[in-house]
C-alpha distance (Angstrom), angle and dihedral (degrees) to the residues before:
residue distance angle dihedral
X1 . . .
X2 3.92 . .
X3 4.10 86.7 .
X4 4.15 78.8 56.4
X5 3.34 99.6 48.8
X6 3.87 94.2 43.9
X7 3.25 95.5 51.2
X8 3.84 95.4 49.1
X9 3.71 88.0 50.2
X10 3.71 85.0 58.6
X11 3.59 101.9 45.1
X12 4.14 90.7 52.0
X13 3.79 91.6 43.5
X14 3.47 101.8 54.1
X15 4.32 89.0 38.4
X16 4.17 79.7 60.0
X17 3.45 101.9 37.9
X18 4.17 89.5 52.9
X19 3.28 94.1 44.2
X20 3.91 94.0 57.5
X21 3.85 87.0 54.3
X22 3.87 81.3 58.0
X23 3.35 99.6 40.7
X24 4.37 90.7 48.6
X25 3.91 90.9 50.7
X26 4.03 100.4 32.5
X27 3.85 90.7 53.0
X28 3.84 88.2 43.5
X29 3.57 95.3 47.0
X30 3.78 91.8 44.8
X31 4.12 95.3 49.2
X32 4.41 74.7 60.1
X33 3.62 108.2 45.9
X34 3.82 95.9 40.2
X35 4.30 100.5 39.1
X36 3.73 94.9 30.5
X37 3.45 144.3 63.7
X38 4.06 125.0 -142.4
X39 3.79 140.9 148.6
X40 4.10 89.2 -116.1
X41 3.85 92.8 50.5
X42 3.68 96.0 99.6
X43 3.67 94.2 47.8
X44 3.68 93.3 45.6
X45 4.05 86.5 54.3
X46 3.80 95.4 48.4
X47 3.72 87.3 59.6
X48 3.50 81.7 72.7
X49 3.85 94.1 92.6
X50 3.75 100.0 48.2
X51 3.64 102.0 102.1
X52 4.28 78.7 51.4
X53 3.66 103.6 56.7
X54 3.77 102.4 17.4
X55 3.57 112.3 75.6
X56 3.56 117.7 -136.1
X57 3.76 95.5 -119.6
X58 3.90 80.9 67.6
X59 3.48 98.0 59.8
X60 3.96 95.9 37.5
X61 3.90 82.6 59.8
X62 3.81 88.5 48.3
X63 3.72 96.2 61.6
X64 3.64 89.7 36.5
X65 4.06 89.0 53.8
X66 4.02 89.1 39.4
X67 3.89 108.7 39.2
X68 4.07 99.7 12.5
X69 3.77 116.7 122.6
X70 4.05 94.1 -89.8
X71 4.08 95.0 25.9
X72 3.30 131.9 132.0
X73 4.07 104.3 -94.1
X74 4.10 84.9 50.7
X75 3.78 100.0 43.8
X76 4.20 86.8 49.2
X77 3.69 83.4 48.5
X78 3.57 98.9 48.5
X79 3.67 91.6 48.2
X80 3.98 95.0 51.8
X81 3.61 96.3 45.6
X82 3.63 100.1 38.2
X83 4.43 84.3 -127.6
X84 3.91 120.4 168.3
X85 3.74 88.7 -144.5
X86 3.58 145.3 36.2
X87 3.47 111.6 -87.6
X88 3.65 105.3 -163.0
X89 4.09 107.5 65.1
X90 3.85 111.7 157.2
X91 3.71 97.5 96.3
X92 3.94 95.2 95.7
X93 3.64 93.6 41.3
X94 4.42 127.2 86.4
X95 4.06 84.4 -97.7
X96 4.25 78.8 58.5
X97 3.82 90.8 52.4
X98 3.52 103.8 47.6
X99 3.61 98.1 37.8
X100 3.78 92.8 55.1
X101 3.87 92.5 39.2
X102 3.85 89.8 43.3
X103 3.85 97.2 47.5
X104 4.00 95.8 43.6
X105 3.31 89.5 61.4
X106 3.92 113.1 36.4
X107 3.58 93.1 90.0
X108 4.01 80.0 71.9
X109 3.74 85.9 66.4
X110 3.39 98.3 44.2
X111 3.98 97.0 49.3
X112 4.11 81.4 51.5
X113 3.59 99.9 46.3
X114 3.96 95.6 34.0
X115 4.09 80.5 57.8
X116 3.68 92.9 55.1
X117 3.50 100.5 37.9
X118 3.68 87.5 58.5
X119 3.74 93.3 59.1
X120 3.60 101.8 47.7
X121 4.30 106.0 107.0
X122 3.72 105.6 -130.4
X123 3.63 96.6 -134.0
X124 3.80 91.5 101.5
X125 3.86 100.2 51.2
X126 4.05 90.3 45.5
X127 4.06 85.6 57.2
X128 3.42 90.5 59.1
X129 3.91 96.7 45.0
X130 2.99 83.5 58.4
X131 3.56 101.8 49.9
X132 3.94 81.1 51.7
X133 3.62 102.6 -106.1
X134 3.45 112.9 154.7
X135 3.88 119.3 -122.2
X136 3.89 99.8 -101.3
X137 4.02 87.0 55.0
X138 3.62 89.4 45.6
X139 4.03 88.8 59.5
X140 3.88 90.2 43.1
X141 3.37 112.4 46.1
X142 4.54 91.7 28.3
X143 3.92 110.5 15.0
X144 3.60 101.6 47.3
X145 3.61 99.7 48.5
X146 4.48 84.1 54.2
X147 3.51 91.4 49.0
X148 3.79 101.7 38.1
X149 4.22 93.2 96.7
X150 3.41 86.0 52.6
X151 3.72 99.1 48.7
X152 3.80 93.9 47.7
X153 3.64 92.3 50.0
X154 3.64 95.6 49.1
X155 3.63 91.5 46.5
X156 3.67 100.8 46.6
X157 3.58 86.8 52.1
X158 3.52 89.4 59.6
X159 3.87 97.6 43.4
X160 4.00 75.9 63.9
X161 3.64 91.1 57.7
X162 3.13 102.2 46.0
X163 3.79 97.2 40.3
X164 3.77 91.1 58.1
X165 3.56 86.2 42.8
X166 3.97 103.2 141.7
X167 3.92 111.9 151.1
X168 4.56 101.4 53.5
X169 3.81 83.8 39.1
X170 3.72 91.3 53.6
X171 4.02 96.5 44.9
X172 3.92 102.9 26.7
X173 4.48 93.0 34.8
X174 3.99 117.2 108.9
X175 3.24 130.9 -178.2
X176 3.60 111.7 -41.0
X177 3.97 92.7 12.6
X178 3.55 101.3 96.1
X179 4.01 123.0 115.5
X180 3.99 128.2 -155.5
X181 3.66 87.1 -90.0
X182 3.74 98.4 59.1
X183 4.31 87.3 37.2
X184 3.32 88.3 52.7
X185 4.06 99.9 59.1
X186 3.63 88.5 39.3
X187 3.52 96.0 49.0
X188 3.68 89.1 45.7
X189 3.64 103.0 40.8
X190 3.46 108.2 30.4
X191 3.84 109.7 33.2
X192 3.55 91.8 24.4
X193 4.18 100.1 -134.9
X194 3.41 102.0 153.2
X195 3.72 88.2 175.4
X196 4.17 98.6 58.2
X197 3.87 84.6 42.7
X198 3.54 99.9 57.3
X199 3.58 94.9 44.5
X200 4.27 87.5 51.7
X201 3.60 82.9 49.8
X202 3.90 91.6 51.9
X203 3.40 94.6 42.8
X204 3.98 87.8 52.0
X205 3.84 94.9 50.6
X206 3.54 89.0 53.9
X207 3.45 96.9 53.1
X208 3.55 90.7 46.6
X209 3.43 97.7 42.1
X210 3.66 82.1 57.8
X211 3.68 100.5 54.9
X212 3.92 94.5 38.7
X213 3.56 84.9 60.8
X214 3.44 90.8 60.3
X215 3.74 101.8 41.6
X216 3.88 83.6 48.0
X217 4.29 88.3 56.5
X218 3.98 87.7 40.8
X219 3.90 89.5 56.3
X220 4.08 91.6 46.4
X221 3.69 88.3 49.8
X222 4.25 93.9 46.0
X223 4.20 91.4 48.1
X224 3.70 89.1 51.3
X225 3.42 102.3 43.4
X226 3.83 91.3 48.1
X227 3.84 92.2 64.4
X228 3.77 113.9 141.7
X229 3.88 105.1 7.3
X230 4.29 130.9 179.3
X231 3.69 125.0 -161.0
X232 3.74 120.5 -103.6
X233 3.92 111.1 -132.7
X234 3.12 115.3 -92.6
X235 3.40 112.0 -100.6
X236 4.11 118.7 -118.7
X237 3.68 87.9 172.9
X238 3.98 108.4 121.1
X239 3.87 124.5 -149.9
X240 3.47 104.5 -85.9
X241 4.41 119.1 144.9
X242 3.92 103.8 94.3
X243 4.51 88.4 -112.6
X244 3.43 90.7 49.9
X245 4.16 91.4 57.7
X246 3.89 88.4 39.5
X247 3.84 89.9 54.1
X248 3.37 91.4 40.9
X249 3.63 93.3 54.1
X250 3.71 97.1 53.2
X251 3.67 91.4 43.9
X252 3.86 91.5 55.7
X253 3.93 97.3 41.8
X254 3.77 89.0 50.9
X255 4.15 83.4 52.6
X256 3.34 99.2 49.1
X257 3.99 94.4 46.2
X258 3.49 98.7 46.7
X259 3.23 108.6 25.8
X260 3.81 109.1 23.7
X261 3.54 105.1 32.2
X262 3.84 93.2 49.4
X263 3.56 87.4 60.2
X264 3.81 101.6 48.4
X265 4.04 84.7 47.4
X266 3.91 82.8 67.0
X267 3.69 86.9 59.2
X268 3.35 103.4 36.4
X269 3.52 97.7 49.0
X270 4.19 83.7 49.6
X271 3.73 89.8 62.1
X272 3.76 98.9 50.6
X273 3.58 133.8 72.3
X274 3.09 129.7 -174.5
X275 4.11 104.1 -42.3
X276 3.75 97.1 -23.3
X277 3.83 120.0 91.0
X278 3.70 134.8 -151.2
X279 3.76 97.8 18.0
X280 3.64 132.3 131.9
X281 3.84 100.4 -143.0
X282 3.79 86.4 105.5
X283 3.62 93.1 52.5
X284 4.21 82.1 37.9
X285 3.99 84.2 60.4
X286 3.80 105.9 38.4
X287 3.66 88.0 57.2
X288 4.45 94.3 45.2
X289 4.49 80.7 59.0
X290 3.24 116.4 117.0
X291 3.69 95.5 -129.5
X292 3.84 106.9 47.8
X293 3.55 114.0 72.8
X294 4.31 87.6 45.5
X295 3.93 83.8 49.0
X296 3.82 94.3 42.2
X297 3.79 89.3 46.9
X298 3.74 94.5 46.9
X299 3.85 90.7 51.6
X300 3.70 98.5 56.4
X301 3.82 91.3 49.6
X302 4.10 92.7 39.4
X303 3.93 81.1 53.8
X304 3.50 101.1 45.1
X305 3.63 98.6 44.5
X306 3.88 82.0 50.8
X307 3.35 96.7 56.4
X308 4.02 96.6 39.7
X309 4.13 80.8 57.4
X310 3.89 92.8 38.0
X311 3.65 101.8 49.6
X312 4.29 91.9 33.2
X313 3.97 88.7 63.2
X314 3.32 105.7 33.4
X315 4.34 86.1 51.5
X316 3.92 80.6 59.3
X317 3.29 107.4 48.9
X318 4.01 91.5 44.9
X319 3.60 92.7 52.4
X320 4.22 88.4 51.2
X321 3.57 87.1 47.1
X322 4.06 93.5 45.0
X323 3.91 87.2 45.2
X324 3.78 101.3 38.1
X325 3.82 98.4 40.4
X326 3.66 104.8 38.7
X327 3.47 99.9 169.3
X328 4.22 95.9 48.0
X329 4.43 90.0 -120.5
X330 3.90 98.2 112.2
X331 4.27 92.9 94.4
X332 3.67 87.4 175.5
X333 3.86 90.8 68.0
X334 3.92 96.8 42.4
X335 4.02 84.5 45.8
X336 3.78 94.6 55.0
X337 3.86 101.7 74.6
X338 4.31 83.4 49.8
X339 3.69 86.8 71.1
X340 3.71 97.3 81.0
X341 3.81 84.5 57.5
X342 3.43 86.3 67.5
X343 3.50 89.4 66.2
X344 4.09 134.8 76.1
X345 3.84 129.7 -142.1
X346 3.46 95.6 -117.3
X347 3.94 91.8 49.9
X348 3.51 87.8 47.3
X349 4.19 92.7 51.8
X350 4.14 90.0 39.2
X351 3.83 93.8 52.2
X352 4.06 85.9 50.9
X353 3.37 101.5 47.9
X354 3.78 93.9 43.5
X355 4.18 76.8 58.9
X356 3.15 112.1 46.9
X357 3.99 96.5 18.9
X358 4.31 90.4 -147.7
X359 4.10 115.1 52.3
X360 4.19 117.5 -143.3
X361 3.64 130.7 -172.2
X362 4.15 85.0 -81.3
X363 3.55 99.6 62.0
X364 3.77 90.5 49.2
X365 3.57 96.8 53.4
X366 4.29 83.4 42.7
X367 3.20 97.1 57.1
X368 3.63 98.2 36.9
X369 4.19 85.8 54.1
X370 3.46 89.3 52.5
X371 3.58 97.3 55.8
X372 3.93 104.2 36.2
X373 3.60 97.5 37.2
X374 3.78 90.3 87.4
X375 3.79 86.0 64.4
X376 4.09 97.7 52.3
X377 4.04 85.9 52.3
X378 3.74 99.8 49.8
X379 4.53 82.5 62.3
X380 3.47 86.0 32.4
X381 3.99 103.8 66.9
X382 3.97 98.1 20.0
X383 3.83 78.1 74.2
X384 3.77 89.6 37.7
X385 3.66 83.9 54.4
X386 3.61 96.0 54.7
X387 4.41 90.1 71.9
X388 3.67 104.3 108.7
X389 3.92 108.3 -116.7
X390 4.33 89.5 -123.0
X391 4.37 80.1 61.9
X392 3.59 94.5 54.8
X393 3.95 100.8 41.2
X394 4.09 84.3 49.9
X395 3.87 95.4 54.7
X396 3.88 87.9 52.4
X397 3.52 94.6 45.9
X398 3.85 84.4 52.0
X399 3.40 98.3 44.0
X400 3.80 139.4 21.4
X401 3.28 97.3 -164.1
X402 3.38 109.9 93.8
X403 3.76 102.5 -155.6
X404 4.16 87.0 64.2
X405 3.85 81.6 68.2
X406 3.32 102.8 51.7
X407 4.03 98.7 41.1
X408 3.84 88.9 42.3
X409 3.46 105.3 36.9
X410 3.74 118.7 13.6
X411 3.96 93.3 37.9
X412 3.89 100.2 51.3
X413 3.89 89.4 36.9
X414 4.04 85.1 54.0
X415 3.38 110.2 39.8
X416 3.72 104.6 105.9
X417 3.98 89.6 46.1
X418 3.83 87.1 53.0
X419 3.78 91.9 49.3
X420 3.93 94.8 45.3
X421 4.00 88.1 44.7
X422 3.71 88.6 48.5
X423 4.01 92.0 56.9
X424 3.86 88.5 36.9
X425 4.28 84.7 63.9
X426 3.32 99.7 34.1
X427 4.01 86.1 56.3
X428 3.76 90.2 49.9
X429 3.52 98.4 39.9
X430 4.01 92.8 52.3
X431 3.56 96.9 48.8
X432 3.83 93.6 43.7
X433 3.55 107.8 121.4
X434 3.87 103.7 173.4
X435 3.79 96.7 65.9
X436 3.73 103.0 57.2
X437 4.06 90.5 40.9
X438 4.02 90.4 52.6
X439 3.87 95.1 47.8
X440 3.74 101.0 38.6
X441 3.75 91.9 -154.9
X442 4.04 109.0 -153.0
X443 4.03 107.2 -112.5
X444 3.78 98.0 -14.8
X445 4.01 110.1 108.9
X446 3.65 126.9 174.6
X447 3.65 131.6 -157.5
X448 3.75 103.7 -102.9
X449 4.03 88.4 47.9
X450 3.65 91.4 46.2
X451 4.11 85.9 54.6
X452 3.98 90.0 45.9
X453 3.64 88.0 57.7
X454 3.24 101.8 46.8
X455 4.49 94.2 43.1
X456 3.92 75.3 55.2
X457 3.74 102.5 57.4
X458 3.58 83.4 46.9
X459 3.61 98.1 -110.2
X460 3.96 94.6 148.5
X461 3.89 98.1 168.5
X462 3.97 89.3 45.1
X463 3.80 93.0 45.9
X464 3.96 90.4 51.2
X465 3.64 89.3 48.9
X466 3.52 99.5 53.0
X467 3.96 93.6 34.7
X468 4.30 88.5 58.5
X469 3.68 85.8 54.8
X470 3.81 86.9 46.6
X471 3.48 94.7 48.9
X472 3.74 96.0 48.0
X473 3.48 95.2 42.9
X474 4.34 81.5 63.5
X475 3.59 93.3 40.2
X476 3.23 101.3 52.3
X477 3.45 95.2 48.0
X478 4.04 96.4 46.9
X479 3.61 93.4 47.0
X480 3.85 96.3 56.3
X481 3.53 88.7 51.9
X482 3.36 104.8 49.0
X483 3.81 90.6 40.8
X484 4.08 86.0 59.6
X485 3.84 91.6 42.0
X486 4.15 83.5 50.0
X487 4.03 97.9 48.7
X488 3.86 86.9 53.8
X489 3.91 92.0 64.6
């Protein structure tokens, strides 16, 4: 019981104290990108949908690659200061956790923030200029209080994150630094006490059903507050005042080296081998193993069967909800596809195995529906959402039959949210590592496992290699996707 309670305290502690480190440089970056004007702005914005199409193993092999005992940042070091050991040692530490959990996913903050900034009229801050308040009491005492249902959504969405948070906790985690998630594989897996795991993974849920509860009244709260909303002009004004370059220096470096650079490392350290630099033979030899092209192969089908399934139920159940509850007030509908929030990965893959004792292809792409289709029907029925009420009461007059309105109407209205949700879960179900660990599928291998197991034989340059084609594999995907759901608006 104290074990239980200790590591619970954990698990919510470090979800808190990573999500301030998201919250500190989201909000910062987001006061930037949406009141200032730079050449890097755009870039800073795209980063925006990192923690979306890069999977998490990615960036846990970044910092590994970057700030790990024989990385890059302590190698350079070594060299330049002629040192006998690596100087910079907080990587497998809690500071190590959080700042890689709370760095991955600031952008998140900064995409929501950046959003609301950008709505706020300005008519409010330029009474109090005038009034001669200076520009950090304008953001106190006006500012905050605008962006606040923003902020809390954001951030409770990445309490979530970082709460399930399985893959960083399982490489960068000490003694002492595990949460339920990790004590529920190992408890599962390798002393085989089914009993202790399940009642982790109750004590999880509970937790999570808790705080999904929450985010799910924080997101009612932020859509109605938002109500009828006008653009800001966009700002041409540069950073100029001498604090404003000074913060904007710090906030940058901190960017670049723990976010950016651990990033590049991957690549870098992809297209090196060895003592030679910028060559492909590591690429070359990744692709010549046995096990990549049957793992690459069964990711993109894994993925696209996933998002077939994804997409297919979550177009359902928004068109019941956008037929049934016309007017958007039944909560308990809206709430329903939050439940498999509620739920981990490695709950998911313990409950299955305990099922159907031997995991196939199926149950992967099952349990991988399950949890991400959630994701394809939040797209899914904002654009549902967007069908003028007048439409809808036409096609029933027009039609009783209810399935004219939904191939006629919902479907063509929909399409380009379906096809940028589909990319969105194929992304996320590709570069899902958690899954394929948890069931242990006989002779089926996917990408992301196949880089796992190669980061954990230690083969660095092999695990980069494999992790860039990874990573574009996701990227690729997600960005066509969004770009068609973005040249429908």
């Amino acid at each position: 019981m104290q074990n239980l309670l200790a590591v619970s305290a954990f698990t919510v502690f470090q979800a808190l104290c990573s999500t301030v480190i998201a919250l500190v440089f989201g909000v910062a970056a987001a006061f930037f990108t949406a009141n200032r004007s730079f050449p890097e702005k755009k870039i800073l914005l795209s980063f925006s949908s990192v923690p979306f199409c890069i999977p998490t193993l990615l960036i846990a092999l970044g910092f590994v690659s970057f700030f790990g005992l024989s990385g890059t940042l302590n190698s350079f070091l070594k060299s330049v200061f002629s040192l006998s050991k690596p100087p910079v040692t907080f990587l497998y530490s809690f500071f190590g956790i959080i700042i890689a959990q709370g760095f991955y996913n600031f952008p998140l903050v900064m995409a929501g923030v950046h959003d609301a900034w950008s709505l706020i009229p300005s008519e409010q801050e330029n009474a109090a200029r005038l009034l001669g308040a200076g520009e950090l009491r304008i953001f106190r005492t006006v500012t905050v209080y605008q962006l606040l249902p923003a902020i809390a959504s954001s951030c409770m969405l990445v309490f979530l994150y970082c709460f399930f948070s399985f893959m960083i906790i399982l490489l960068f985690g000490g003694v002492g630094l595990s949460t339920l998630e990790v004590e529920i594989y190992k408890t599962a897996r390798a002393s085989l006490d089914f009993s202790q795991a399940f009642r982790l993974a109750l004590c999880e849920t509970l937790i999570a059903a808790l705080f999904v509860a929450i985010y799910s009244k924080i997101e009612q709260n932020s859509s109605s507050s938002r109500g009828i909303s006008f653009y800001r002009k966009l700002s041409d004004e540069r950073i100029r005042t001498f604090h404003e370059k000074i913060f904007a220096f710090i906030l940058f470096t901190f960017i670049i080296l723990f976010f950016i650079a651990p990033v590049l490392s991957i690549l870098y350290n992809a297209l090196s081998s060895g003592k030679s630099l910028f060559t492909f033979q590591t690429f070359l030899h990744v692709f010549k193993m046995r096990g990549f092209a049957p793992s690459l192969l069964t990711t993109v089908l894994v993925s696209a069967l996933t998002a077939f399934f994804s997409v297919s139920a979550a177009f359902l159940y928004a068109s019941f909800v956008r037929s049934v509850d016309f007017y958007g007030k039944n909560i308990a509908l809206r709430t329903f596809p939050m439940i498999p929030m509620c739920v981990s990965g490695v709950v998911t893959g313990l409950v299955l195995i305990l099922l159907v004792k031997k995991g196939s292809l199926f149950h992967l792409v099952f349990a991988q529906t399950f949890l991400f289709w959630p994701l394809a029907f939040r797209q899914i029925y904002a654009s549902l959402s967007k069908i003028s009420d007048e439409t809808v009461e036409a096609a029933k007059m027009l039609s009783s039959n209810p399935l004219h309105l939904v191939l006629r109407i919902y479907l063509p209205s929909c399409t380009r949210g379906i096809l940028s949700a589909a990319g969105f879960c194929f992304a996320v179900s590709a570069g899902d590592t958690t899954l394929p660990l948890v069931l242990s599928i006989p002779k089926l291998n996917t990408l992301s496992l196949f880089t796992y197991r190669l980061a954990s034989s230690y083969r660095f340059h092999e695990a980069c290699a494999a992790g860039v084609v990874l990573g574009l594999l996701c990227a690729a995907v997600f960005a066509t996707g969004n770009r068609l759901k973005n040249s429908g608006e």
